[in-house]
Every structure is written in structure tokens, then in C-alpha cells.
N, C-alpha and C positions, 0 to 999 in steps of 0.2 A: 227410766221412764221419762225424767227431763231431757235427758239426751230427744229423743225417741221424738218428744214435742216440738223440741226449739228445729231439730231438722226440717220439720211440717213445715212449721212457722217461717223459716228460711224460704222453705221451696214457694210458698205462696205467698211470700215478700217479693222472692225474684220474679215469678210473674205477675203479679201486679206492678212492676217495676217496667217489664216488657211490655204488659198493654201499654199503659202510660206513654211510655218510648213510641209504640207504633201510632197512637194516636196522636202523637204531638207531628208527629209527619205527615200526616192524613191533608190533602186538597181541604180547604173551606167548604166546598162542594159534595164530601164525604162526610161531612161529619152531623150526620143526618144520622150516623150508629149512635151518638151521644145517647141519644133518648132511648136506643136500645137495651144499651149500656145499663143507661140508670136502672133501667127494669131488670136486669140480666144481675146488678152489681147484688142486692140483697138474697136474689136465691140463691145465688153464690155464695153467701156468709151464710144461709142457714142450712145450706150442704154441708159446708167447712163446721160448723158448730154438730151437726150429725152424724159428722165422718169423726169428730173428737169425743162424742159420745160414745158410738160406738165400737171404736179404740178403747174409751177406758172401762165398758163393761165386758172388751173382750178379756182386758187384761185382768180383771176384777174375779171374771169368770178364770182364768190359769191360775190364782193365787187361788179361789176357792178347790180346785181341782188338786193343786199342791199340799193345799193342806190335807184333805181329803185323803191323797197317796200317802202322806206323811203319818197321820193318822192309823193308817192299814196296817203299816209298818209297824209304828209300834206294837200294834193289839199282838201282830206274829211274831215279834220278838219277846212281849211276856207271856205267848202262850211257849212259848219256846224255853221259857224259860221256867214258867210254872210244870211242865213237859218234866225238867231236868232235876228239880225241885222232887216231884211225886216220882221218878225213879229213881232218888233218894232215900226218900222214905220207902220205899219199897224195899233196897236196897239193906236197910235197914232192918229191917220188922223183921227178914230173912235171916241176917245176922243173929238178932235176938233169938227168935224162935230156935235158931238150932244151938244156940249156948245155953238157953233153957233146957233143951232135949238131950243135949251133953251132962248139964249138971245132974237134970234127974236121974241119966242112966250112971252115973257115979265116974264121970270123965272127971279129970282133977286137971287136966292138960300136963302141961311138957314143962317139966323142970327145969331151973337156967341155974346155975353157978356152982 
């Protein structure tokens, strides 16, 4: 993001660096823009402060949107996982039920040694 700023800042340093340069060469007889200028110079800084505005509530806006997706994410990874969970238990109860169904019918199971 500071990256992102001090480039701005550069680009609108070097041009006003350029005006400057073009006006210091201007005829005495030109420079009748002066007063243009003046007028010209503050809507120009309340552009540049509007265009930084809206820069940082775009970027304000991709961090809310990121978390957002980030967020979705998770919810589908614990359903995913409460999903794995309840076919456990499922898995389960099935188990049960049929060694219940064994014992009653008088299954002892399988001998070892």
C-alpha cells in the first residue's frame, strides 16, 4: 500500500517539477497562465486528495471483500467437517446396533488363541 502511495507521490512530484521547468522558460509575455495556474493549482490538489480517497476506500473495500471470502471458507470447511463428524457417528450407532443384535441373538464371536 505504501509502495502503491509514494509511486502517486513521485508521479505528481515529477510533474509538477515539469510544469515549473516549462514555465520558467515561458516569454514574460506568456506568462499571463500565472494566474491561470493559480486557479488551476488547488483543483488539482483537491483531485489528487480524491483520487487518494478513492484509492483507499477501493482498497478498504478488497480487504472487506477478502475477508468476506475468507469467512465463506471457513463456514465450508466446518461444515465439512461437522459432514465427517455426523458420518461418524452414524457410523457408529450402526456398529453398535448390530453387536447389540449379535449379543442378543447369542453370537459370542470368534475365538482367538
Amino acid at each position: 500500500m505504501a509502495e502503491k502511495k509514494s509511486c502517486v507521490e513521485a508521479f505528481v512530484v515529477s510533474a509538477w517539477r515539469a510544469a515549473l521547468w516549462v514555465l520558467e522558460r515561458l516569454p514574460v509575455s506568456s506568462r499571463g497562465l500565472i494566474a491561470d495556474l493559480e486557479r488551476i493549482i488547488p483543483q488539482t490538489r483537491r483531485t489528487q486528495q480524491s483520487s487518494r480517497r478513492l484509492w483507499s476506500q477501493s482498497v478498504l473495500q478488497r480487504l472487506a471483500l477478502q475477508y468476506v471470502a475468507d469467512s465463506l471458507h471457513a463456514l465450508r470447511e466446518d461444515a465439512n467437517a461437522l459432514k465427517a463428524a455426523s458420518d461418524w457417528e452414524h457410523a457408529a450407532k450402526i456398529s453398535l446396533d448390530l453387536t447389540r443384535q449379535q449379543m442378543q441373538t447369542g453370537h459370542r464371536g470368534v475365538k482367538t488363541g
